[in-house]
MMTF fields as JSON, N, C-alpha, C and O atoms, coordinates in Angstrom:
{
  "mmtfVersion": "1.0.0",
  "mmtfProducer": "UNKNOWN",
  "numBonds": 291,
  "numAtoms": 292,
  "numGroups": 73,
  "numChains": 1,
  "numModels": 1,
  "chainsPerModel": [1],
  "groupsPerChain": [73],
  "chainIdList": ["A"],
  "bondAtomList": [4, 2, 8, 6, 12, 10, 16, 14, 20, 18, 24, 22, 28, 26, 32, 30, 36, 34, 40, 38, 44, 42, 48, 46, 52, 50, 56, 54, 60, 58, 64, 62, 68, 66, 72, 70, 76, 74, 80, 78, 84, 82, 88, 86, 92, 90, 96, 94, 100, 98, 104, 102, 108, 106, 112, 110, 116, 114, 120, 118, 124, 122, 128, 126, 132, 130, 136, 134, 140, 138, 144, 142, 148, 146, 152, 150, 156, 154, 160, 158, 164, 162, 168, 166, 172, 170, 176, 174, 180, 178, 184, 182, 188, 186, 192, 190, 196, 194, 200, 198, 204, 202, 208, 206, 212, 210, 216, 214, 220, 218, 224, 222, 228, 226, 232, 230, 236, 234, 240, 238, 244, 242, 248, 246, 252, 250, 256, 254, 260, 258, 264, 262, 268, 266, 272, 270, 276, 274, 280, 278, 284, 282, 288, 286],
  "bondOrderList": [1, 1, 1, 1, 1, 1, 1, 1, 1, 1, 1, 1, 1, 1, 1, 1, 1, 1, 1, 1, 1, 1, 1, 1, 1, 1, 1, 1, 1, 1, 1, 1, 1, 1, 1, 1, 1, 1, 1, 1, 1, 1, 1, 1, 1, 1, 1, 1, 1, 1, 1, 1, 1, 1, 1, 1, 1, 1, 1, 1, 1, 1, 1, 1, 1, 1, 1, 1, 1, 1, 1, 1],
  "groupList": [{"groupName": "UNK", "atomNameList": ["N", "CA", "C", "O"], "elementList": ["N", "C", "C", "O"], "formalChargeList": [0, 0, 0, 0], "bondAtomList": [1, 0, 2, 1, 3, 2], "bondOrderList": [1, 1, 2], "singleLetterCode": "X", "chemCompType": "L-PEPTIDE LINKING"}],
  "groupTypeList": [0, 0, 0, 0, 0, 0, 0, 0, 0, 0, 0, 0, 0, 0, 0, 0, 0, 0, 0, 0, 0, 0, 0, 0, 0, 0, 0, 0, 0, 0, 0, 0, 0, 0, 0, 0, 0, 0, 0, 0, 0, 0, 0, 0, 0, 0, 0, 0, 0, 0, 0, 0, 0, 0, 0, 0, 0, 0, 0, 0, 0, 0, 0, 0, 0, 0, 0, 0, 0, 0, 0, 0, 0],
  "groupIdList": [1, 2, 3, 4, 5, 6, 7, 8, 9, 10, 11, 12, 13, 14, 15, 16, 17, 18, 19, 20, 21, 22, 23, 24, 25, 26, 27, 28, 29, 30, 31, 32, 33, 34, 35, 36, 37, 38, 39, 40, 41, 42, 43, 44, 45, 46, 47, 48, 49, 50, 51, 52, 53, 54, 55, 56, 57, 58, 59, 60, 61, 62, 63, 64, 65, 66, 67, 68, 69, 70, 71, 72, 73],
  "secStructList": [7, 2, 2, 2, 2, 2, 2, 2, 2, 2, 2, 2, 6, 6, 7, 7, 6, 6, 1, 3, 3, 3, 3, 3, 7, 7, 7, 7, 1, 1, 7, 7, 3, 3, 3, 3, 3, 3, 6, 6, 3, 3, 3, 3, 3, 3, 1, 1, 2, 2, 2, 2, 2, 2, 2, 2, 2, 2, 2, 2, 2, 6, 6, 6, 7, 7, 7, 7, 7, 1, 1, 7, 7],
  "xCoordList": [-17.964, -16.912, -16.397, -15.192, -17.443, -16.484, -15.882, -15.157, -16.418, -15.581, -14.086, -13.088, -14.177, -13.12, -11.783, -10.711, -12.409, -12.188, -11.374, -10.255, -12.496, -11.929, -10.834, -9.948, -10.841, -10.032, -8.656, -7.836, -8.226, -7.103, -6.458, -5.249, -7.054, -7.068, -6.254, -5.414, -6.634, -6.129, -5.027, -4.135, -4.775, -3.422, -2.381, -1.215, -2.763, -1.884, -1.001, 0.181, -1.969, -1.242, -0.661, 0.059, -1.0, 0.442, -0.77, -0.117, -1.988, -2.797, -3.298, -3.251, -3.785, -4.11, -5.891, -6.662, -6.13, -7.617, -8.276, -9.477, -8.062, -8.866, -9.092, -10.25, -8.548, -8.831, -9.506, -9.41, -10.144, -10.896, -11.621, -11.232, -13.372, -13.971, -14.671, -15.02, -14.606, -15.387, -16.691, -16.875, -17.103, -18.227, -19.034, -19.173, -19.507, -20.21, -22.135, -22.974, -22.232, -23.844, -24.344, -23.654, -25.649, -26.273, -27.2, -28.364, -26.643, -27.436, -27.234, -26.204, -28.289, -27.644, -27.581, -27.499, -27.67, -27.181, -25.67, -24.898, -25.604, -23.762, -22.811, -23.088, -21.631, -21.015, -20.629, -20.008, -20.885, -20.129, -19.59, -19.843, -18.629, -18.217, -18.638, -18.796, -18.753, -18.718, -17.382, -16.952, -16.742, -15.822, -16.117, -16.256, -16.183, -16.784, -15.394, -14.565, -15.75, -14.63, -15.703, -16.416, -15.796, -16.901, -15.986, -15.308, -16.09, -15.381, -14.577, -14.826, -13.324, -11.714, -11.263, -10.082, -12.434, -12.243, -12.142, -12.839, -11.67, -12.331, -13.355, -13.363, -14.338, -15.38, -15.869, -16.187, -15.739, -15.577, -16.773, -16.735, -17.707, -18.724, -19.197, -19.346, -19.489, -19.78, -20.412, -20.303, -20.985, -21.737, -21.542, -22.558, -20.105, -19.407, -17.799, -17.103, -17.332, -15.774, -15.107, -14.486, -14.847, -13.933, -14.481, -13.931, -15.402, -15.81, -15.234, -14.507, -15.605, -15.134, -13.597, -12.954, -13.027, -11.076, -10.795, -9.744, -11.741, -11.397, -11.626, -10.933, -12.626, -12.454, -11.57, -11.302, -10.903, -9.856, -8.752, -8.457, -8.373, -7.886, -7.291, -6.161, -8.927, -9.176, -8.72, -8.273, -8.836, -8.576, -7.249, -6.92, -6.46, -5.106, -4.49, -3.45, -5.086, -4.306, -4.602, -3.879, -5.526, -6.085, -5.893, -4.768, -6.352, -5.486, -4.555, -3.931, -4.302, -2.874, -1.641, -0.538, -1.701, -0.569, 0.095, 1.258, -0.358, -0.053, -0.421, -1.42, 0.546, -0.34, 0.731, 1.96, -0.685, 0.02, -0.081, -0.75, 0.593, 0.551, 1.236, 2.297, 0.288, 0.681, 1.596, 1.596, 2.436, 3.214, 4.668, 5.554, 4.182, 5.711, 5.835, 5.135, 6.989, 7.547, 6.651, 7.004],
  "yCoordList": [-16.57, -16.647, -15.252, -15.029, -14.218, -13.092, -12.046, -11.058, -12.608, -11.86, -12.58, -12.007, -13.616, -14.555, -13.784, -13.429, -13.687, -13.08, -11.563, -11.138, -10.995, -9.812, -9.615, -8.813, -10.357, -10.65, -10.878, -9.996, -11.926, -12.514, -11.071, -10.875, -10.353, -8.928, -7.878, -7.16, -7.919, -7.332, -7.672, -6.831, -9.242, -9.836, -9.824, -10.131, -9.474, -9.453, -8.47, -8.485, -7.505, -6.075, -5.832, -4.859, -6.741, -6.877, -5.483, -4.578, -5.442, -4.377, -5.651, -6.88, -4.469, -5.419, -5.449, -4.509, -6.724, -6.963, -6.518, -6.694, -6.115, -5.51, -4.144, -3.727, -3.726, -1.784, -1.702, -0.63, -2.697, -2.451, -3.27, -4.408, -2.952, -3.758, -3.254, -2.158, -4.846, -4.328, -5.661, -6.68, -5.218, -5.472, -5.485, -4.331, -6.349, -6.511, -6.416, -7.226, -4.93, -4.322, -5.028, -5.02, -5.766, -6.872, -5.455, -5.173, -4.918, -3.599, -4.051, -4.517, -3.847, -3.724, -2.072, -1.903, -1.314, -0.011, -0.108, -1.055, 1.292, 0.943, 1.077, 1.569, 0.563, 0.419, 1.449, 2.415, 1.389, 2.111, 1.657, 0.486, 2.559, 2.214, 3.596, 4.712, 3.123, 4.067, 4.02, 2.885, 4.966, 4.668, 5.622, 6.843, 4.911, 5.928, 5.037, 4.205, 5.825, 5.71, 5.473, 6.41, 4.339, 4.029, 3.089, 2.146, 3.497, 2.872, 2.157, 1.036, 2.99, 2.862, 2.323, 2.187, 1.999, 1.434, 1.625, 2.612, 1.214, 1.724, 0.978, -0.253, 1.796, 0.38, 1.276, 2.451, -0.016, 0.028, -1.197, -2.419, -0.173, -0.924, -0.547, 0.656, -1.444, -1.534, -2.541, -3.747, -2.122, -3.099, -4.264, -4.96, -5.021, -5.597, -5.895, -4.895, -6.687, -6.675, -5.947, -5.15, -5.752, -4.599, -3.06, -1.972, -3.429, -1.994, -1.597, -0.624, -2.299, -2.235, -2.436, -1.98, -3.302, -2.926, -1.756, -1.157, -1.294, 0.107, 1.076, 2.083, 0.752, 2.093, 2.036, 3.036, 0.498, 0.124, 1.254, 2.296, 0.942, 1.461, 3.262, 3.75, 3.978, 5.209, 5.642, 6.764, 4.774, 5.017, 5.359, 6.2, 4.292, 4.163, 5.24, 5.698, 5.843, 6.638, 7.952, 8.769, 8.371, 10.169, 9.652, 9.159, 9.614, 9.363, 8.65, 8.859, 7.851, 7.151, 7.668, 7.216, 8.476, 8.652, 7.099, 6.813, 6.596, 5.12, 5.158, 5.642, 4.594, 4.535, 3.594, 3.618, 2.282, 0.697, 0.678, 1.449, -0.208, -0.68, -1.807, -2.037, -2.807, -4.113, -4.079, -5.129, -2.885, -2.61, -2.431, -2.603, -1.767, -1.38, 0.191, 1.012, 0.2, 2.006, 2.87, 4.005],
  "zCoordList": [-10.777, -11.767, -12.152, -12.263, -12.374, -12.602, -11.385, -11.5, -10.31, -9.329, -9.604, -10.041, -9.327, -9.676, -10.34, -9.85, -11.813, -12.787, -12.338, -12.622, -11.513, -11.162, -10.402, -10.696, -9.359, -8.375, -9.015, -8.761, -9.827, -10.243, -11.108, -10.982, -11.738, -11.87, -11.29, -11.833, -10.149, -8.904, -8.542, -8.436, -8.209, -7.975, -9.163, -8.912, -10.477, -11.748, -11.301, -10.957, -11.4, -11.334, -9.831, -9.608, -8.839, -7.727, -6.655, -6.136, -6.477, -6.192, -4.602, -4.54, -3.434, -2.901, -2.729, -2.534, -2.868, -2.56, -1.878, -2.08, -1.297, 0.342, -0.095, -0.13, -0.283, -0.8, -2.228, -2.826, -2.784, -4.203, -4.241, -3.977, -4.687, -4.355, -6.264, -6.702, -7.034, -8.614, -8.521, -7.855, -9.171, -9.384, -10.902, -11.306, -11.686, -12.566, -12.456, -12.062, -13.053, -12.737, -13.858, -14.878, -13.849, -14.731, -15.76, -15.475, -16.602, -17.763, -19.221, -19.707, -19.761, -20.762, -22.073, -23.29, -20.968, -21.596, -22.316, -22.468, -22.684, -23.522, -22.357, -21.264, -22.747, -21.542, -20.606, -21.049, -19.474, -18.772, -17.591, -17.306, -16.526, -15.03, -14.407, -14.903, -13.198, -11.781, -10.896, -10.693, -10.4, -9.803, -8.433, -8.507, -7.267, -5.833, -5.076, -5.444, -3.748, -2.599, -1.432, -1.075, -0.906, 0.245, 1.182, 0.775, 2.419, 3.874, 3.079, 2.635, 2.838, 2.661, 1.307, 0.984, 0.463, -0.21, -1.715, -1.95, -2.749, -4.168, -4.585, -4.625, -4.939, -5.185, -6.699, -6.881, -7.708, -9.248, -10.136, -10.282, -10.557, -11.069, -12.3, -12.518, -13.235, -14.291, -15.195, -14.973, -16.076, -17.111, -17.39, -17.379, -17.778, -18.015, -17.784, -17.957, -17.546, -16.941, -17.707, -17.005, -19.035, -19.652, -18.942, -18.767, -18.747, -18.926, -16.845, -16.646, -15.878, -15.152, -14.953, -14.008, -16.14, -15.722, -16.362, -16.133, -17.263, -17.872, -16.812, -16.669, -16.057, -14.701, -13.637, -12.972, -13.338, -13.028, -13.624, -13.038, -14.534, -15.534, -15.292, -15.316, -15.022, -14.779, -13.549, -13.313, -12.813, -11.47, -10.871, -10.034, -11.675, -11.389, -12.078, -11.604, -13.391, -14.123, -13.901, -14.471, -13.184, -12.976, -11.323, -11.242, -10.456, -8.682, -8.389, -7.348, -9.055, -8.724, -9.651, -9.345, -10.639, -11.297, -11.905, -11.62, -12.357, -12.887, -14.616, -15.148, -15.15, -16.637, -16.8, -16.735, -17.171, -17.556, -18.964, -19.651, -19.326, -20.821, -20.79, -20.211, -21.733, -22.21, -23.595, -24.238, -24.155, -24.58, -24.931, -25.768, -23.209, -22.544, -22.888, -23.482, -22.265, -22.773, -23.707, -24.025]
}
């Protein structure tokens, strides 16, 4: 269910599946993500799903030059 979760994620934001791989790490430390680059891929892991779309998040906005907002402008 929360790959699921993650996945539909991916397709929101119009990103393609195949080049990002997230993952929910079972901790219960405070939150955090990892964000690495392994055979071609982004692979994004973390404590909990916020905490992994927040490295989502990171990813897109410090190497991709991207900064989203559910705001707008």
């Amino acid at each position: 269910m929360v790959s699921d979760v993650l996945q539909s994620f991916l397709k929101r934001l119009g990103l393609d599946e195949n080049k990002f791989s997230l993952s929910v790490i079972d901790d219960e430390q405070d939150e955090y993500y990892i964000v690495n680059y392994i055979n071609n891929k982004v692979v994004i892991e973390g404590n909990s799903i916020i905490a992994v779309t927040n490295g989502l998040y990171y990813y897109l906005k410090r190497y991709c030059n991207i900064n989203l907002s559910w705001a707008g402008n």
